[in-house]
C-alpha positions as CSV (number, residue, x, y, z in Angstrom):
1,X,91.8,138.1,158.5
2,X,91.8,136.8,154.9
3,X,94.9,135.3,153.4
4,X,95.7,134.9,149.9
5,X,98.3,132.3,149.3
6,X,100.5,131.4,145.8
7,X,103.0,128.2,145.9
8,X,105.9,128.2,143.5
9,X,106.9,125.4,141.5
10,X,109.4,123.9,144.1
11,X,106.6,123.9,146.2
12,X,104.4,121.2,144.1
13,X,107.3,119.9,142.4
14,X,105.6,116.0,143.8
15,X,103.0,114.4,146.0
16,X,105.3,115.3,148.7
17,X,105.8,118.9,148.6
18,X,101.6,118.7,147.9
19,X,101.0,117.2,151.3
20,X,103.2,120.4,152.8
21,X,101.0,122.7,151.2
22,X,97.6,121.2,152.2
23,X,99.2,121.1,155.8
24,X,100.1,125.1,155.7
25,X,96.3,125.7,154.4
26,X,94.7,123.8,157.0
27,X,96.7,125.2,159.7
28,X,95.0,128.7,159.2
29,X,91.8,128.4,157.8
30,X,92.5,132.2,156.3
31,X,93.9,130.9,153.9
32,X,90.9,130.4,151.4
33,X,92.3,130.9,148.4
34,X,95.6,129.2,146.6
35,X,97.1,129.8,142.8
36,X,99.7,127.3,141.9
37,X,102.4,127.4,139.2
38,X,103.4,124.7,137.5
39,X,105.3,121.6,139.3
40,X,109.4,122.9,139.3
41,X,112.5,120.6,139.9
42,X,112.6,117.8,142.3
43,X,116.4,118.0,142.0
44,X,119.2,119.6,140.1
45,X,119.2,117.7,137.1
46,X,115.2,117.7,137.1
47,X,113.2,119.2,134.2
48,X,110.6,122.2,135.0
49,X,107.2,121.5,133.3
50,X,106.5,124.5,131.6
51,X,110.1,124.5,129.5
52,X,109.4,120.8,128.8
53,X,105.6,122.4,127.3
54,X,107.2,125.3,125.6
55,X,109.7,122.5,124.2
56,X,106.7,120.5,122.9
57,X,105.3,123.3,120.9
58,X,108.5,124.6,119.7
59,X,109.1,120.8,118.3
60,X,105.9,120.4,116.9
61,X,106.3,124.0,115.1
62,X,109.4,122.7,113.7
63,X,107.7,119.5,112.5
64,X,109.7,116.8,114.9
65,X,108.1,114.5,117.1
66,X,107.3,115.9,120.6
67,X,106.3,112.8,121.9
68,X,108.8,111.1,123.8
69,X,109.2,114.8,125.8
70,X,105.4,115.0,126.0
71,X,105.4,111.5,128.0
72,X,107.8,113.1,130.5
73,X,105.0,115.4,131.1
74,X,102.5,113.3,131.2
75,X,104.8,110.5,133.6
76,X,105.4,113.7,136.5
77,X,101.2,114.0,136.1
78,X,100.3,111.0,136.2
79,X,102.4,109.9,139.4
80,X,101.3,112.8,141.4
81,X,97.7,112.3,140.7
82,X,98.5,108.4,141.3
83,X,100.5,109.3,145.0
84,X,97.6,111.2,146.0
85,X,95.6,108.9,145.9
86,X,93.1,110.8,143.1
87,X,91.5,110.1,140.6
88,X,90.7,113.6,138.6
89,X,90.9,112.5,134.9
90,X,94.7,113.6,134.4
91,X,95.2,111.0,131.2
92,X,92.3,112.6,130.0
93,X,93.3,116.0,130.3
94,X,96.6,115.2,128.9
95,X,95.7,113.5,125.9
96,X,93.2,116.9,125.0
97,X,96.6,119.3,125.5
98,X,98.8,116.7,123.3
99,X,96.2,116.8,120.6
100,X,96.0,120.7,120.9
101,X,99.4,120.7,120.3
102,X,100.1,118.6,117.4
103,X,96.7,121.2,115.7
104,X,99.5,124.0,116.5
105,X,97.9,125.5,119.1
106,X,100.3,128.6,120.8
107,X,103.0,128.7,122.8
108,X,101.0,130.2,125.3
109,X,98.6,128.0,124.9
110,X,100.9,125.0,125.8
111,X,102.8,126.5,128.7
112,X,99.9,127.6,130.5
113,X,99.2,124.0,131.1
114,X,101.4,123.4,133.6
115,X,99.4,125.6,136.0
116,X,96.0,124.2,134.8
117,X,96.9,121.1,135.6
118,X,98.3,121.3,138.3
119,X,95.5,123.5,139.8
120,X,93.3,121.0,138.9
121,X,95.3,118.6,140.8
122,X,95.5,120.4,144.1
123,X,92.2,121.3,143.7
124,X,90.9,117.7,144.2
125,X,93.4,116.8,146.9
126,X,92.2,120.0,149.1
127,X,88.2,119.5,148.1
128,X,88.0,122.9,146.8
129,X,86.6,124.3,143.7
130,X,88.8,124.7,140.6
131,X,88.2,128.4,139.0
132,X,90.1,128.7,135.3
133,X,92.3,131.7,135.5
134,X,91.0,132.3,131.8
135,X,87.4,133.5,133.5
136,X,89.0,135.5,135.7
137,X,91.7,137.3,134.0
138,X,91.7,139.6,131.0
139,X,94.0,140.5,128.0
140,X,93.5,143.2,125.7
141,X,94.1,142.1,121.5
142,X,97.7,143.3,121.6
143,X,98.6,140.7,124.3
144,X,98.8,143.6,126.9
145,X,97.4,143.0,130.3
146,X,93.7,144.7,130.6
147,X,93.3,145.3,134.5
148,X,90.4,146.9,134.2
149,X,88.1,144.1,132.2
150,X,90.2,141.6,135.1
151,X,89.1,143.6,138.2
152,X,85.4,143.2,136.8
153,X,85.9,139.9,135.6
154,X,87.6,138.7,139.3
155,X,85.3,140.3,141.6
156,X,82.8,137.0,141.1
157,X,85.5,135.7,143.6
158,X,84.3,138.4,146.6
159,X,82.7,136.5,149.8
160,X,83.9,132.7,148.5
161,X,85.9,130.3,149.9
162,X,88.2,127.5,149.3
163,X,89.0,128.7,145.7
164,X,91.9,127.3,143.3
165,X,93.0,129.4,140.8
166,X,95.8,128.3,138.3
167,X,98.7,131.1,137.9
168,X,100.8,132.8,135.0
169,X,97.7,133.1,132.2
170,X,94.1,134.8,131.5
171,X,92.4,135.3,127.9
172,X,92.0,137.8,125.5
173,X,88.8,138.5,124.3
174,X,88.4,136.1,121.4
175,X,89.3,133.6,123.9
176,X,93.0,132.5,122.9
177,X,95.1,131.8,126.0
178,X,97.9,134.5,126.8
179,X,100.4,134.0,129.6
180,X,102.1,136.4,131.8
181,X,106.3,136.2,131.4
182,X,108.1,134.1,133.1
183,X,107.2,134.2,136.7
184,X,103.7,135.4,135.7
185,X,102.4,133.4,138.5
186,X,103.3,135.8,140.9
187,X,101.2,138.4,139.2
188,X,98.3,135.9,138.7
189,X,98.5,136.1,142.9
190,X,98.5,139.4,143.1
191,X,95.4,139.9,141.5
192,X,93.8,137.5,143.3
193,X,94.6,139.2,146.5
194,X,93.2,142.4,145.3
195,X,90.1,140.9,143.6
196,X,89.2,139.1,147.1
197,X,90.4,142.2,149.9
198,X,92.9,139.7,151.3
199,X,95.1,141.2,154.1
200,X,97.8,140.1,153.1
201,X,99.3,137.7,150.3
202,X,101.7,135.1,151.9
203,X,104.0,133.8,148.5
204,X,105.6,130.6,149.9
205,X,108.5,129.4,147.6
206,X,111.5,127.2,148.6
207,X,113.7,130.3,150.3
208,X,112.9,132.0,153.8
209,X,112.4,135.1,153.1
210,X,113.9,137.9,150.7
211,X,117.8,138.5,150.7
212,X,119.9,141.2,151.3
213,X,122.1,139.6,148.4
214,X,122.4,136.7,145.9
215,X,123.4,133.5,148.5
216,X,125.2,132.6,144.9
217,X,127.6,135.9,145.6
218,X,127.3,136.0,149.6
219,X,127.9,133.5,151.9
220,X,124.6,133.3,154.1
221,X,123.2,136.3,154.0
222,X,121.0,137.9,156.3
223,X,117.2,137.5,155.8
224,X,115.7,140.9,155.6
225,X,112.5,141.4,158.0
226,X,110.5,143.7,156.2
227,X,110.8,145.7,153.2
228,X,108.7,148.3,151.3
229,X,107.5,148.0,147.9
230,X,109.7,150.6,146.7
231,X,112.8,149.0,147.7
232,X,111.5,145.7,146.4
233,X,111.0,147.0,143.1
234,X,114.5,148.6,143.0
235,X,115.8,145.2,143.8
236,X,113.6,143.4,141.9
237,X,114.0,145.2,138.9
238,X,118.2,145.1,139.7
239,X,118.5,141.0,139.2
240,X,116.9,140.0,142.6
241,X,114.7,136.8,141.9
242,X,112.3,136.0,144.8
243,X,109.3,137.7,143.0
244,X,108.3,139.1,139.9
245,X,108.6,142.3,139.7
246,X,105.2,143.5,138.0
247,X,103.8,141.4,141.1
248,X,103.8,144.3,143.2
249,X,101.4,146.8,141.3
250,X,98.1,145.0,141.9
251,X,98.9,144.5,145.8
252,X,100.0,147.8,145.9
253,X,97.0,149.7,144.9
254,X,95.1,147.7,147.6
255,X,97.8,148.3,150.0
256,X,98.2,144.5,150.9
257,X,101.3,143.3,152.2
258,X,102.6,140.4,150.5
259,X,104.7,137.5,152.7
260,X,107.2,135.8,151.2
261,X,107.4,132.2,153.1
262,X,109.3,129.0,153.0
263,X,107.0,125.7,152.1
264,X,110.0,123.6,153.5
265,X,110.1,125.7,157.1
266,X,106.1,127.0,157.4
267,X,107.4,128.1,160.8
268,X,110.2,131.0,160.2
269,X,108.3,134.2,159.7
270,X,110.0,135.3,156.3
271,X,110.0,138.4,155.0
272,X,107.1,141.5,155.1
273,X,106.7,143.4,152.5
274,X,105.1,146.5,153.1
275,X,103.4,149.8,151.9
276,X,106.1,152.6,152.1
277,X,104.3,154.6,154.5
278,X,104.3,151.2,157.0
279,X,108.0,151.2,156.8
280,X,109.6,150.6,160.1
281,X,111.4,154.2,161.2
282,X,112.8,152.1,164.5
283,X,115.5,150.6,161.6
284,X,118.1,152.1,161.8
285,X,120.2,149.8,159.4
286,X,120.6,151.8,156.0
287,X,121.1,149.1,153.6
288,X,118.0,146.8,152.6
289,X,120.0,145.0,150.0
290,X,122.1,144.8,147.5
291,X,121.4,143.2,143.9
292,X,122.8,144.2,140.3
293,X,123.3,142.8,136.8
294,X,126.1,142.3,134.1
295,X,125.7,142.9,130.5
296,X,125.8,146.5,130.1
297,X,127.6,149.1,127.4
298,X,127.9,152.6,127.9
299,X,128.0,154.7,125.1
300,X,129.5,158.1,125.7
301,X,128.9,160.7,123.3
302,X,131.5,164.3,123.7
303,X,130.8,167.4,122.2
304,X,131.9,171.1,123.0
305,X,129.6,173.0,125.0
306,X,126.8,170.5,124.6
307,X,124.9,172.0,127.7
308,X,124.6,175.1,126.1
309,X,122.9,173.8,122.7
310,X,119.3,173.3,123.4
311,X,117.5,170.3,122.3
312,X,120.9,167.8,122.5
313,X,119.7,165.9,124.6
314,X,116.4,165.6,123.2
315,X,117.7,164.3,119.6
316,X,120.2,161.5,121.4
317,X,117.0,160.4,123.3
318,X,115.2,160.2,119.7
319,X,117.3,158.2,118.3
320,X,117.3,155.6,120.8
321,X,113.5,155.8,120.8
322,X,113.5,155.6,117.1
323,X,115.3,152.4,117.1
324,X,113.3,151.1,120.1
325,X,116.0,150.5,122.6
326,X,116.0,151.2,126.7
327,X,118.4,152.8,128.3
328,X,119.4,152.6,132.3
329,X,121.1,155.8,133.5
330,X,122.1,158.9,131.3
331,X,125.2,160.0,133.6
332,X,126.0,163.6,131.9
333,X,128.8,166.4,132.1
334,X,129.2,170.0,130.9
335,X,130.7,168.1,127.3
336,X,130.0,164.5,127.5
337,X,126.3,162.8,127.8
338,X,126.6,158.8,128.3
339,X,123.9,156.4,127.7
340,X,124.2,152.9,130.2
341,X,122.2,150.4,128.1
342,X,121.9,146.4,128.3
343,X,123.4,144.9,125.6
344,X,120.7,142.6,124.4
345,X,119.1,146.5,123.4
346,X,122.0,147.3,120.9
347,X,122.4,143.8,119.5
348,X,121.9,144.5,115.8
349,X,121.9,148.2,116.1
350,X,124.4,149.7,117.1
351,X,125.9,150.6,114.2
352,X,122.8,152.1,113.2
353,X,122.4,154.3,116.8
354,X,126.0,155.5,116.3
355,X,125.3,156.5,112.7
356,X,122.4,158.3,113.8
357,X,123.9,160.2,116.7
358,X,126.7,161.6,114.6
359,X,124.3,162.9,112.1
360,X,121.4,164.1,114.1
361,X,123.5,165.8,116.7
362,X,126.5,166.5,114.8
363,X,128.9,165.0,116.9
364,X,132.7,165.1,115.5
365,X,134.6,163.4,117.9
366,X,134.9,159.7,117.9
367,X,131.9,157.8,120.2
368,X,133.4,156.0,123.2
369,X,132.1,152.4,123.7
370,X,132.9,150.6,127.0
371,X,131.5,147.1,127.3
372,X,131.7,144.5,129.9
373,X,129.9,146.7,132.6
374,X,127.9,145.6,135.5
375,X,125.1,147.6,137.5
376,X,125.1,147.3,141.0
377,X,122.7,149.0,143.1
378,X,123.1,149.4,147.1
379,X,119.2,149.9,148.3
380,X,117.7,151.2,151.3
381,X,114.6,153.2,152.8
382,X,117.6,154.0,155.7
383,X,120.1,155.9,153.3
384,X,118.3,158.8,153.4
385,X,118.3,159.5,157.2
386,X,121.9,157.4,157.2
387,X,125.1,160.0,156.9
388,X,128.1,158.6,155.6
389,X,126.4,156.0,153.3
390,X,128.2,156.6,150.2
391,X,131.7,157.1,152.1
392,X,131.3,153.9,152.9
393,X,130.1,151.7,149.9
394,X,133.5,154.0,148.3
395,X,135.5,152.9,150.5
396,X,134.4,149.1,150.6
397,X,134.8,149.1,146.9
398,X,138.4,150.8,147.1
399,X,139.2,148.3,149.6
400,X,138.3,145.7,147.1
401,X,140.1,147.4,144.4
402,X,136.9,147.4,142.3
403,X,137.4,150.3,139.8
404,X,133.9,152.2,139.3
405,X,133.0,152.8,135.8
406,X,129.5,154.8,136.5
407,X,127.9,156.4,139.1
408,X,124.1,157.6,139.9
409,X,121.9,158.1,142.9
410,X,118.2,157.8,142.6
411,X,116.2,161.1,143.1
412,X,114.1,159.2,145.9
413,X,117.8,158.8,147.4
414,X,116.7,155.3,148.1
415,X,119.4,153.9,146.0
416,X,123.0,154.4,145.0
417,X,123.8,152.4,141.4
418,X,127.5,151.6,140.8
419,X,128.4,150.8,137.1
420,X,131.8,148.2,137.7
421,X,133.6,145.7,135.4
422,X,131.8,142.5,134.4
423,X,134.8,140.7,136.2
424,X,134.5,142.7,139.6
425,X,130.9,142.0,139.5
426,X,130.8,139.4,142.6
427,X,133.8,140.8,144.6
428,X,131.9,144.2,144.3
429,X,128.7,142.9,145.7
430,X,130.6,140.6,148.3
431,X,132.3,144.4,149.4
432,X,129.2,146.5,150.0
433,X,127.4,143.9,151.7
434,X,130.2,143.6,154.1
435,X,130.8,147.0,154.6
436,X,126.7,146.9,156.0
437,X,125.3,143.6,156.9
């Protein structure tokens, strides 16, 4: 058994929450191989390092003095190295990354620090080797992740032990530093986990588990035991925060299943998440869980007989490619075709998309715009073999008096997506998960 394990940033926020991860490595001695983000908050009010690095570079670019916010950084380092008890040339390291930054160096560049150091940190405090991420992870020239070149490049790591390796960047082949988004770390796991055959990838963060919804929206919700990757991704992808959703590719091409784990209570089992063929057919609950997002406009184009002219859809699909915008959901009717888009796609075009869809598919009638929509998707391997499912999420949300605005089911039928009003947003998720926690 070989387990690959990543610790968030509440997890190494201070020397504390350090001596909690050296005590979950040392309690299986699978675990041979760690990637640490960047320390997080040690309360509320707390500053997370990487947006005090990006704040750096963003002042330096602007030509003010970043400092008396570089010194916070270089404080939280130099305390943790200095309550471990080690000595691993922190000052040192710090005063190279404030001088790269005041020579401009990229906003990549500086937030990817915060891992680096910080692997370098637990590193020395667990006596294992330190392995830069930027040897072992590739990007291609257009900032794009290159999994081929990073599958060559990590398989030095095959048959080692005891191996640190800093989360959320990797290179690009003229050797400038290029990070993951936010989150990133959880990818940078990922691929460690593939690149050494773990068995599974334990992801140990400051919750117990996955959620069947936002503990924000629901009181206590239920921890969910084991999932599959599909229905993470649908949840993921939906607003659902535990991981990052691109986290699940490289694990699940090598069919590991990742664990997501609780630094703060090693003991409680979390959540399994699993290939979809290893799903557990003994469930017979048929809701997973339920996640969404607000923010969305629907844009609802009428025309007479418009499933009888060939190629509509096609041109009202070009247009929105043309202009490089997303779309959700395309709910359709024998006259109307909608478009469900997030409104951060249509800021500064949408004048310009309605234009366009008048002229290009000769649409006379006015184009409805409905704002203020939330997506809300119910999510669960179980709906398919489940009768009655959408009865009931209706009826919860009639109960509620939510009005829906849209409505689609995935073709996997692992899903059901609810388009509400912004305003009904929590009362709507508060109601399904009632109606089948």
């Amino acid at each position: 058994m070989l387990r690959m394990t990543k610790f968030g940033g509440s997890s190494l926020a201070d020397a504390n929450q350090f001596h909690k991860v050296k005590a979950i490595l040392e309690a299986d001695k699978s675990r041979q191989f760690v990637v640490p983000s960047a320390p997080g908050k040690r309360f509320s009010a707390d500053e997370k390092i990487t947006d005090l690095l990006y704040l750096c570079q963003s002042k330096r670019q602007a030509g003010e003095d970043f400092g008396p916010t570089f010194d916070l950084i270089r404080e939280r380092y130099l305390e943790i190295e200095s309550d471990l008890g080690l000595s691993c040339g922190m000052d040192r390291e710090l005063t190279a990354i404030a001088r790269a930054i005041e020579n401009n160096a990229s906003a990549d560049y500086a937030a990817s620090r915060g891992e680096y150091l910080n692997g370098i940190l637990l590193a020395a405090f667990l006596g294992w080797t330190f392995m830069d991420a930027n040897e072992l992870i590739c990007f291609h020239d257009d900032g794009t992740y290159d999994d081929e070149t990073t599958q060559l490049w990590s398989s030095v790591l095959e048959g080692r032990s005891g191996v640190v390796v800093p989360g959320f960047y990797g290179r690009k082949r003229d050797g400038s530093i290029r990070t993951f988004s936010r989150g990133g770390s959880d990818i940078t796991g990922a691929i460690i986990a593939r690149a050494v055959r773990a068995d599974v990838y334990e992801n140990w963060t400051d919750v117990s588990g996955f959620l069947m919804a936002d503990p924000r929206i629901v009181e206590n919700p239920r921890v969910i035991d084991t999932v599959t990757y599909s229905e993470l991704r649908e949840l993921s992808y939906m607003g659902a925060t535990v991981l990052h959703e691109d986290a699940i590719f490289p694990v699940r091409k090598a069919k590991i299943p990742i664990q997501v784990r609780n630094t703060n209570e090693p003991e409680v089992a979390g959540t399994m998440i699993v290939p979809d063929a290893r799903a557990d057919k003994t469930n017979t609950r048929p809701l997973t869980g339920v996640a969404g997002r607000k923010g969305f406009t629907i844009l609802t184009v009428t025309k007479d007989n418009m499933h009888n002219e060939i190629g509509f859809g096609y041109r009202l699909l070009r247009v929105i490619a043309r202009n490089n915008i997303t779309f959700e959901h395309v709910p359709s009717g024998i006259d109307t075709m909608s478009l469900v888009v997030h409104n951060a796609q249509l800021e500064g075009k949408l004048e310009t998309v309605l234009d366009q869809i008048r002229r290009e598919c000769d649409v006379r009638r006015p184009i409805e715009i409905s704002t203020g929509v939330a997506l809300i998707a119910t999510v669960g391997k179980g709906m398919v073999r489940s009768k009655g499912v959408a009865a009931r999420l209706f009826s919860a949300l009639y109960g509620a008096d939510v009005n829906i605005r849209v409505i689609d089911q995935g073709s996997s039928e692992m899903n059901i997506i609810v388009g509400v009003e912004d305003k009904d947003f929590e009362t709507a998720i508060r109601a399904i998960y009632k109606a089948f926690a």
